[in-house]
N, C-alpha and C positions, 0 to 999 in steps of 0.2 A: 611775639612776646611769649615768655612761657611761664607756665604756672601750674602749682601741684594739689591734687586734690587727695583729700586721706580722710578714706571711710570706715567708719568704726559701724561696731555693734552699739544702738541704742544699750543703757543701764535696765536690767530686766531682762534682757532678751539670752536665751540659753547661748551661750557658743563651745557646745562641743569639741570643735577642733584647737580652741584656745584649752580645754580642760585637756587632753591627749597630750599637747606642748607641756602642759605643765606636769602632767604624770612620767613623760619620757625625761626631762629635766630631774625631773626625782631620780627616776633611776638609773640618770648617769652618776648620781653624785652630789647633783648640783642642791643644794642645800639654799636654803631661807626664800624661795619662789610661793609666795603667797596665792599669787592668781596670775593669772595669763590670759589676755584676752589679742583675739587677730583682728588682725582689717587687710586695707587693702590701698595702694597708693599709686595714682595715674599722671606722670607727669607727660603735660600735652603742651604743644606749642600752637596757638594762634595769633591771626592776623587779625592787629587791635588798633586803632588809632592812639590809646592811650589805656591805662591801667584799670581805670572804671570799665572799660569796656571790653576789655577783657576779662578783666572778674564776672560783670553780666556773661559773657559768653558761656562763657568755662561753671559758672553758679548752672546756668540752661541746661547744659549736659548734665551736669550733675544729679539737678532734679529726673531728668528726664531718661536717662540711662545708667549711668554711673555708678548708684546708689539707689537700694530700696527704700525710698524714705518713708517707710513703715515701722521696718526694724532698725533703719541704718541713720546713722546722724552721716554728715561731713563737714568738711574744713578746704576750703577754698586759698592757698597762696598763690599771688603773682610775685614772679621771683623776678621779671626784668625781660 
């Protein structure tokens, strides 16, 4: 089964390299860029017997490697 994980920057927390994106944007041209913020997205395939358990799998890593869930939030799909 495979399914995608996408880990942001907690609200609050500084992301400099989203502030650099958005200053480089400026100075191509690119006009009306408010904010920019980065993350990061892991699409992984495991062997699930079904879609709940999968999501448990994939949620495990998440917490456990994936994501600093200090600073970082994520968002867990099973795509199928």
């Amino acid at each position: 089964m495979k399914a995608r994980v996408t880990v942001t920057l907690k609200t609050g927390i500084l992301d400099p390299q989203g502030k650099a994106i958005e200053g480089a944007l400026t100075s191509l041209g690119i006009g009306g860029v408010a904010s920019v913020r980065q993350g990061k997205v892991f699409d992984i395939e495991v062997a699930a017997a079904d879609r709940a358990q999968a999501e448990a799998l994939v949620k495990d890593a998440a917490e456990k490697l994936l994501a600093n869930t200090v600073i970082e939030n994520y968002r867990v799909e099973v795509l199928g």
